[in-house]
C-alpha positions in Angstrom: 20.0 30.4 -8.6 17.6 27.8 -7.1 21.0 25.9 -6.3 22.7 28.4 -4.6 19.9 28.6 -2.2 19.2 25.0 -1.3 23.3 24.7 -0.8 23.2 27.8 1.7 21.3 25.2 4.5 21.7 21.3 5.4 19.7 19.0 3.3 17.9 16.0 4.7 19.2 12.5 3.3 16.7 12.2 0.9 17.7 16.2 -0.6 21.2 14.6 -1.3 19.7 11.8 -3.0 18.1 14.3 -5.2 21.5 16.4 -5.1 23.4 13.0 -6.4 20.7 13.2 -9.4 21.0 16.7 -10.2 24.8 15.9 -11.0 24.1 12.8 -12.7 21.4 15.0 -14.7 23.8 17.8 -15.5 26.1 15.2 -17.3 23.6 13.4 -19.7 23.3 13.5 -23.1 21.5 16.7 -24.4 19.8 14.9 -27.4 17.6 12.6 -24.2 14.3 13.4 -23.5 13.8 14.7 -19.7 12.2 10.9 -19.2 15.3 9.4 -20.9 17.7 11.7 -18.5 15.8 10.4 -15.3 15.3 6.7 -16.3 19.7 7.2 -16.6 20.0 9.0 -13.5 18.3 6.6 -11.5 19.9 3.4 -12.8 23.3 5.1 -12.0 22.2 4.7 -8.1 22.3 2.1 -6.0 19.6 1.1 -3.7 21.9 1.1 -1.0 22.0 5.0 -0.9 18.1 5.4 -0.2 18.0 6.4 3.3 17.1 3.9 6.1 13.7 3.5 6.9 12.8 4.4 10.9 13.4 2.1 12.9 10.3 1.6 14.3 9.6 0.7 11.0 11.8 -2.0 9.8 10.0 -4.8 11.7 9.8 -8.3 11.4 7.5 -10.6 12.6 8.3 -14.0 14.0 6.5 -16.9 12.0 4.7 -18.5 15.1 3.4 -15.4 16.0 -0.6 -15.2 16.1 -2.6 -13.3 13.6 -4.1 -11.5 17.0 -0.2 -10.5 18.1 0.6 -9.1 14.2 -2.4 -7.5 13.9 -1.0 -5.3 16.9 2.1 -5.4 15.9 1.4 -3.7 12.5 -1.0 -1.4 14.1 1.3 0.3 16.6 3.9 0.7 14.3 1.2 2.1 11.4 2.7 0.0 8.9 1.0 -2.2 6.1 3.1 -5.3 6.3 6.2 -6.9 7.8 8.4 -9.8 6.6 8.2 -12.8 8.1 10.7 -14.9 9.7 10.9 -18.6 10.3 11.8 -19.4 13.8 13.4 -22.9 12.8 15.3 -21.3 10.3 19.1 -22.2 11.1 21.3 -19.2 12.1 23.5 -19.6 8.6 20.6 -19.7 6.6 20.4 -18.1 3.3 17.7 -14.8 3.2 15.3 -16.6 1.1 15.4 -19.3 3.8 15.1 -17.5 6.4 11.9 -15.4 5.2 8.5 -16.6 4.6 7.0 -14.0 3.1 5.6 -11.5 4.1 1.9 -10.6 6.5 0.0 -7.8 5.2 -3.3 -5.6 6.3 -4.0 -7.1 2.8 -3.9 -10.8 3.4 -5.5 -10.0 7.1 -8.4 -8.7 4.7 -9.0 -11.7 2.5 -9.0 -13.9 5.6 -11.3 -12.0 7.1 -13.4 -12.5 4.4 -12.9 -16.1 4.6 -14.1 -16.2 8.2 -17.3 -13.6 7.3 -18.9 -15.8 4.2 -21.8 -18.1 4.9 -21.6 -22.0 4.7 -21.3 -22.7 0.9 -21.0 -26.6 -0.8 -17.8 -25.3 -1.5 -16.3 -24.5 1.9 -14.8 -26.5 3.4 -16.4 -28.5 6.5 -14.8 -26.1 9.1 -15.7 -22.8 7.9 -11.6 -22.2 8.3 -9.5 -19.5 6.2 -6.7 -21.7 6.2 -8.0 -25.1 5.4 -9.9 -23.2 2.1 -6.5 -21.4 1.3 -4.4 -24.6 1.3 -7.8 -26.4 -0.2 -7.6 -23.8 -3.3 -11.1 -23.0 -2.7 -12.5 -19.7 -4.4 -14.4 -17.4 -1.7 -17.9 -16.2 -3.4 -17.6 -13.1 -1.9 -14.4 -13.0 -4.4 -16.7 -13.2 -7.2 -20.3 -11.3 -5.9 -21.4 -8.2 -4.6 -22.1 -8.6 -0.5 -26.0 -8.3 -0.4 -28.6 -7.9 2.3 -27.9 -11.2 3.8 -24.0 -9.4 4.6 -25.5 -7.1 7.3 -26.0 -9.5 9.8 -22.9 -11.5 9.5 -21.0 -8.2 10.0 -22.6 -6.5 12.9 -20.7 -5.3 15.8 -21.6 -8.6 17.4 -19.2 -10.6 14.7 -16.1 -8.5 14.7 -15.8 -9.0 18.7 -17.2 -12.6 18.4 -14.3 -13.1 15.7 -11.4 -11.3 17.7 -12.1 -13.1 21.3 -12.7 -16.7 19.3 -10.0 -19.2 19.8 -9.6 -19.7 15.5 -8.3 -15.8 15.7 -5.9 -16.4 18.7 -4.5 -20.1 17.6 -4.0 -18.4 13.7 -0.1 -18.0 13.0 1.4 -16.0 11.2 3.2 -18.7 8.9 -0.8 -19.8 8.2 -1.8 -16.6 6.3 1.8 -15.5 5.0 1.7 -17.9 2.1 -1.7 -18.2 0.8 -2.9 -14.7 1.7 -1.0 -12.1 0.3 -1.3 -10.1 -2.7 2.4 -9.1 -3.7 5.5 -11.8 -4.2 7.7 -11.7 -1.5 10.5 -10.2 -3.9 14.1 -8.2 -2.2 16.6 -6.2 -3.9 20.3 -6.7 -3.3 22.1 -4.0 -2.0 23.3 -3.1 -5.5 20.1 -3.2 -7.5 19.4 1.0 -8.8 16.9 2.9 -7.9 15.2 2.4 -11.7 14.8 -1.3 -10.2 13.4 -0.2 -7.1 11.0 2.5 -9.1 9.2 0.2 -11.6 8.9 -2.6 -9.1 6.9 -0.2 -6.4 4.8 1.2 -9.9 4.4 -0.7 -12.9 4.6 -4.0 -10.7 2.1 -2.3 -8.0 4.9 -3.6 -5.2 4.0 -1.7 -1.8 7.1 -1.9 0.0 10.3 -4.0 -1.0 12.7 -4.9 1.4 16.5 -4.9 0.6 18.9 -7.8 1.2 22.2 -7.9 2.7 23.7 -10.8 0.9 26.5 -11.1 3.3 24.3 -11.2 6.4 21.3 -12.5 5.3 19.1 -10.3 6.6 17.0 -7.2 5.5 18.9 -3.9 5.6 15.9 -1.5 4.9 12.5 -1.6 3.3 11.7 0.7 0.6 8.2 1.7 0.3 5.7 4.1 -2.0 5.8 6.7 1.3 9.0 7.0 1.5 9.7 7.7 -2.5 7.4 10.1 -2.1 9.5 11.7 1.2 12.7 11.8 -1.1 10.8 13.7 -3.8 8.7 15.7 -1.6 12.5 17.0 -0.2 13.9 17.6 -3.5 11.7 20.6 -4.2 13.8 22.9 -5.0 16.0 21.5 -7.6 16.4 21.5 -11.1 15.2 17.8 -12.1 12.1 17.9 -10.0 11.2 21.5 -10.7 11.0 20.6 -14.8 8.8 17.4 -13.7 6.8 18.6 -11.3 5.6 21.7 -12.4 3.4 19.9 -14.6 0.1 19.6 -14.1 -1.8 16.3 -13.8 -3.5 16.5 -16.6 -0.4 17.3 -18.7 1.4 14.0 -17.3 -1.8 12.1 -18.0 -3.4 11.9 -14.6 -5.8 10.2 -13.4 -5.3 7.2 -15.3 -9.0 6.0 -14.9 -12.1 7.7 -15.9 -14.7 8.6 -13.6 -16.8 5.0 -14.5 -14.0 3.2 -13.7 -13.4 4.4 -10.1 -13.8 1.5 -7.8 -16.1 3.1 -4.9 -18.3 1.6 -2.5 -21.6 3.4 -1.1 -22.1 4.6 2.1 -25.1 2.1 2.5 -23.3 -0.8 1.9 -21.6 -3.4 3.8 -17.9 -2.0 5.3 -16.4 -6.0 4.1 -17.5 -5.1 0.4 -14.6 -2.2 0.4 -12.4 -4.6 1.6 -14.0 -7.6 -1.3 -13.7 -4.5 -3.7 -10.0 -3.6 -2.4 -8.9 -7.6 -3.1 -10.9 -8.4 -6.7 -9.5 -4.7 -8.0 -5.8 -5.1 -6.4 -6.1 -1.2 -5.0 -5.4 -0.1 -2.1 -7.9 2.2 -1.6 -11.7 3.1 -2.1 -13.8 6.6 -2.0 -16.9 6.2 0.2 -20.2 7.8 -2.5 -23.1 9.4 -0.8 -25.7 7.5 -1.5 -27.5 8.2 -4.9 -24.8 10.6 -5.6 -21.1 10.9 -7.0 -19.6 13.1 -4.1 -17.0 11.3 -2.3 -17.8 11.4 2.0 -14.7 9.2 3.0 -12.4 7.2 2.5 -11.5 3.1 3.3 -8.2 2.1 2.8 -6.3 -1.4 3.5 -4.5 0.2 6.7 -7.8 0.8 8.2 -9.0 -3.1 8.5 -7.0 -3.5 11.7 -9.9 -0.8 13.2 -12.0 -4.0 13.2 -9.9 -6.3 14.5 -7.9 -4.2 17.7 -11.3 -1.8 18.4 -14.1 -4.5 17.8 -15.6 -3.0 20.5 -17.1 0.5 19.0 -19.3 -1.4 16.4 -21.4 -2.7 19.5 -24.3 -1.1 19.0 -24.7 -1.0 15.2 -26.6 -3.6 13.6 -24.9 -3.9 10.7 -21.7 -2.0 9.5 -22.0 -0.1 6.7 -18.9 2.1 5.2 -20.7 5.1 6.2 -20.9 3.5 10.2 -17.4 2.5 10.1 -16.2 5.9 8.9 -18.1 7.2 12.3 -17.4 5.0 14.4 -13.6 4.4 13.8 -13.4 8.2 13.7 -14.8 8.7 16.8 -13.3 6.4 18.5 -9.3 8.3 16.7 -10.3 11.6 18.4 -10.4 10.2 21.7 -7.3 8.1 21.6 -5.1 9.7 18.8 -3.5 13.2 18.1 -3.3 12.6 14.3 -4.8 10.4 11.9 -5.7 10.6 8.2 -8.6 9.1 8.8 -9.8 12.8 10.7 -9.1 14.6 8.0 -11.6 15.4 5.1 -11.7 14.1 2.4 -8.6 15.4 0.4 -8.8 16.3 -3.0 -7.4 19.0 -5.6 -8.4 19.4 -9.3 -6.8 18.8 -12.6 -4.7 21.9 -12.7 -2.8 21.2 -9.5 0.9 20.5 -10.4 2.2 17.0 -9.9 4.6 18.9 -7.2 1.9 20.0 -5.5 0.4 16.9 -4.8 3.1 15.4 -3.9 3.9 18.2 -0.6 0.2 17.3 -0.2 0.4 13.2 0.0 4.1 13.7 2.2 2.7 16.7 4.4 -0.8 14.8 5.1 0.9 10.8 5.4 -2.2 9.6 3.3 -1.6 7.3 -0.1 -4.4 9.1 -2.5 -5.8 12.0 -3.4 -9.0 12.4 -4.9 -9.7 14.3 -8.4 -12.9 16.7 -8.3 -14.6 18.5 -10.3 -16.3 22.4 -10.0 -19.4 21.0 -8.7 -17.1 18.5 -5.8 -18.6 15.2 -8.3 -15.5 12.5 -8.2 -13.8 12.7 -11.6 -10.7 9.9 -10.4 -8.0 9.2 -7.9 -4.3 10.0 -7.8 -2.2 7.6 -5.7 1.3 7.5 -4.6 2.3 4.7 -7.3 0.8 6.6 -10.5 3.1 9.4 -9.2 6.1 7.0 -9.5 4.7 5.4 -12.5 5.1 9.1 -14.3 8.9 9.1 -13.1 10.0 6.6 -15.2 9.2 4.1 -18.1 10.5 0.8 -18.4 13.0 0.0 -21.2 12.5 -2.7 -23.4 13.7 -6.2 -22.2 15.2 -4.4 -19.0 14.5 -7.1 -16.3 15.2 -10.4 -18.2 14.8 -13.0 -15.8 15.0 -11.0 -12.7 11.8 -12.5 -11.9 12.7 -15.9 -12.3 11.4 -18.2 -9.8 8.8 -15.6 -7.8 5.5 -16.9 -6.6 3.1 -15.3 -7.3 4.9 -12.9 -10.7 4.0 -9.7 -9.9 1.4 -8.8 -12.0 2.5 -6.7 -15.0 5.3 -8.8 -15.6 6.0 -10.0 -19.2 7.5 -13.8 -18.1 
């Protein structure tokens, strides 16, 4: 009995999570579908049971804080975003008052590209990030492919021109926390379930959500895609996950985009068109393409624009950084400073027939966000990442968040208010 065995040794936090839904699973109606049995299980548990987040992991960063200073911040402690906290809050203030928002690798991204585009009528006077955000202005480079003229602006010479200027050191936090950002700023109480907490980090493409003691008013833990994938990486083993996750990809309908519609970026062009690409196409994410081929040589994700920002200073000698530069220049510079790094891996990818189990050892064992669908012949044929494994957890039912999202700027996208 698989049971007997996993009961014979301790089980982490996350295995008695997954021990909690085995029970719950046990008791459900026979005539549910194994979907219907999960989407019950998981709305039967709080959000207070998933495990604590490290704690060098639940960080906050204080609102007058310098891009410069959270731009270390969120390197050191390798995560993607932080909430942000106002400084002239009052010590009894509520949670939504004392929160900003949040600053993410994402936002740092888009004002980065702010700072990169060339004088346009429709910038405004002072080339600033800030002034266009507030001014509502549209960045071209949102709209068009970065072309020849794109090389220049980001040479080595830019990036360490941009990071030593007095715009980048004077930029605070509570600047970019508003305007630039992808994802509301949206908690969960305490006592939201884990269904809630599911379809807000799939469906609604939430990366991490923080939860909210009411009482204190303050954040308690942040849930994010990585650590979903933890708890069901360590509940191998038992009945629930074996039935789901012996299925192949194809079987559960993955990948979700054809090969035409992978958004890639070639190894000859500009690095700040991954990061364009990453912001119009709301991913996370993007294959590096050998040029005048469909074999993937790397991967740029959003984590990896702080490598221009902290380590402007191993682009020096290229003239212009292209994806395929940055890919070999950032991982030189990782096997002289770090142990481990995804980005010193190859490029990790698996093949149709691999059970969704599999992969998901894979994206926990290897700390990476995607992994990349081949064909025989090693041509791209899509991407797996760690939300359309969540996604293929659960369904939402009908009418089942109401107004939950009443009064969030900006409405997560998805959502049918």
């Amino acid at each position: 009995m698989v049971m007997a065995a996993t009961e014979e040794s301790p089980r982490s936090p996350e295995a008695k999570v997954g021990m909690r839904v085995e029970d719950l699973w046990d008791v459900q109606e026979p005539q549910l579908s194994p979907t219907e049995k999960l989407n019950a299980c998981f709305e039967s548990i709080p959000v207070s049971t998933f495990p604590p987040a490290p704690l060098n992991q639940v960080i906050e960063i204080k609102s007058d804080s310098s891009l410069a200073e959270a731009v270390q911040i969120l390197a050191q402690h390798k995560i993607l975003s932080a909430p942000v906290v106002d400084v002239d809050a009052p010590d009894h203030a509520s949670w939504i008052d004392r929160y900003l928002g949040v600053v993410e690798f994402a936002g740092i991204a888009v004002w980065i590209l702010y700072q990169s585009e060339p004088p346009s009528p429709r910038s405004p006077s002072d080339g600033s990030a800030v002034a266009a955000a507030r001014n509502g202005v549209i960045s071209p480079l949102e709209q068009q492919v970065l072309g020849p003229e794109s090389a220049a602006v980001t040479s080595g010479s830019f990036f360490e021109s941009l990071t030593s200027s007095e715009l980048y050191k004077s930029t605070q936090v509570r600047d970019i926390s508003g305007s630039f950002r992808w994802a509301p700023f949206l908690a969960l109480q305490t006592s939201n379930s884990f269904l809630t907490m599911l379809l807000l980090l799939s469906k609604y493409k939430m990366k991490s959500i923080p939860v909210v003691d009411l009482g204190e008013g303050k954040i308690e833990n942040i849930i994010t895609q990585s650590a979903v994938i933890h708890m069901l990486a360590e509940c191998a083993g038992l009945q629930w996950f074996e039935s789901w996750g012996t299925k192949t990809l194809s079987e559960l309908g993955l990948p979700m985009m054809s090969p035409a519609s992978i958004v890639k970026v070639y190894e000859d062009e500009p690095v700040l068109q991954a990061f364009k690409l990453m912001r119009k196409k709301k991913v996370g994410g993007i294959p590096v393409i050998e040029k005048g081929g469909s074999k993937a040589v790397g991967n740029i994700s959003l984590r990896d624009i702080h490598f221009l920002l902290t380590a402007p200073e191993i682009y020096h000698d290229y003239r212009s950084i292209t994806a395929r530069n940055f890919l070999t220049a950032v991982r030189s510079y990782l096997e002289k400073h770090e142990a481990f790094s995804p980005m010193l891996s190859d490029m990790i990818a698996c093949k149709k027939d691999h059970s969704v189990k599999d992969l998901i050892l894979m994206l926990d064992s290897k700390k990476i966000h995607r992994v990349y669908v081949v064909d025989d012949n090693g041509n791209l044929e899509g991407v797996v990442t760690l939300r359309d494994i969540i996604s293929r957890l659960v369904h939402e039912p009908r009418g089942y968040f109401g107004d939950f999202f009443d009064g969030v700027l900006p409405l997560p996208e998805n959502s049918r208010v």
